[in-house]
N, C-alpha and C positions, 0 to 999 in steps of 0.2 A: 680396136687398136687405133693410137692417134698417129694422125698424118701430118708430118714436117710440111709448112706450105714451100711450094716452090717461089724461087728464087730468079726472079730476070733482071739485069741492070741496065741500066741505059748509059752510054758511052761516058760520060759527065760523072756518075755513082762508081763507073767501073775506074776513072781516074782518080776518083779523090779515092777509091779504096786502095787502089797501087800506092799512093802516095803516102799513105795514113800505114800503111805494111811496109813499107822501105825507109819511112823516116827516121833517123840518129834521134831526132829531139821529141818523135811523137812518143807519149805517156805510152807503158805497156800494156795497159790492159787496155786504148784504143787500138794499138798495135795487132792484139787477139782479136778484137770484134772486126775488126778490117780481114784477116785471115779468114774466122769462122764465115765469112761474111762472101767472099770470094769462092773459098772452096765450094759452100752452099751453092754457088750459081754455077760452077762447073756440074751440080747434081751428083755431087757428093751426100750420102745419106748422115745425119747426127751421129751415129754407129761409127760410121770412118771418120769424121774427122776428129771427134773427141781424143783417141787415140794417137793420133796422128799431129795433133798439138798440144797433147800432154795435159790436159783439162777436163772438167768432169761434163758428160751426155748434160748436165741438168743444164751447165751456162752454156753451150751450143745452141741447144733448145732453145732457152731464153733470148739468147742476141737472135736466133735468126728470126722467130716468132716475131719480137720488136722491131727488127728491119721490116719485116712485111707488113706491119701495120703502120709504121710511122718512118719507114726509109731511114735515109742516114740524120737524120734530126734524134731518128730513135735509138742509136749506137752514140752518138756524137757525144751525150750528155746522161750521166747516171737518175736514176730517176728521183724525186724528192726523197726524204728522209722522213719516219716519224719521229716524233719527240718536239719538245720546248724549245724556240727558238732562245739562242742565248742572248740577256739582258746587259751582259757588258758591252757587248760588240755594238749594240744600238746607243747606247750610251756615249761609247768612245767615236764613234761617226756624226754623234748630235755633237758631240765637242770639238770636231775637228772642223765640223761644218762653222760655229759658232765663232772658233780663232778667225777660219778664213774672212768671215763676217767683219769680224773685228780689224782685221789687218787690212781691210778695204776702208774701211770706216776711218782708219786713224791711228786707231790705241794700237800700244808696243807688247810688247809678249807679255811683261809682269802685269797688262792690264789684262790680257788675254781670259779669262777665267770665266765657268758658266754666265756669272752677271753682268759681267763686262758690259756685256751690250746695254741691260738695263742701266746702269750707271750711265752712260752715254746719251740715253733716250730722256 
């Protein structure tokens, strides 16, 4: 049988989790891992709070596992994604980099455009 690791906070972790569970503007699902997150360090077992927050044993498990290994760094932020980074959004960052370039340099918006710059050079 697997064992939930225990959960101790230090004065600082137990603040920003009150804060992160009482906040209007904080996102909900940091909302829940701040909760899971708290109840766990009262020694609350994954059984009670699943329940008790209305979510399933597997994400309790997960968020409190990842607090224990990586603290609130490890709730804070979802973990990467796999798959293909998308190719327009690099694109439209290389171009918006390039206007700013441009608009330091001199030229006006209709000169703005990928080559802008070389025309200029």
């Amino acid at each position: 049988m697997k064992v939930a690791p225990q959960i101790t906070l230090t004065d600082e972790e137990r603040t920003i989790l009150e804060r992160w569970s009482r906040g209007r503007s904080t996102p909900a699902r940091l909302v829940l891992r701040a909760k899971i997150i708290s109840l766990a360090a009262e020694g609350k077992r994954n059984q009670q709070i699943a329940p008790r927050l209305k979510t399933a044993l597997k994400t309790v498990s997960l968020w409190r596992r990842r607090f224990a290994e990586q603290r609130v760094a490890g709730i804070e932020k979802d973990a990467p994604r796999g798959g293909r980074k998308p190719k327009a959004r690099e694109r439209m960052v290389s171009f918006r980099q390039a206007c700013k370039t441009c608009a330091a340099g001199g030229l006006g918006v209709r000169e703005c455009r990928m080559g802008g710059l070389a025309a200029k050079a």
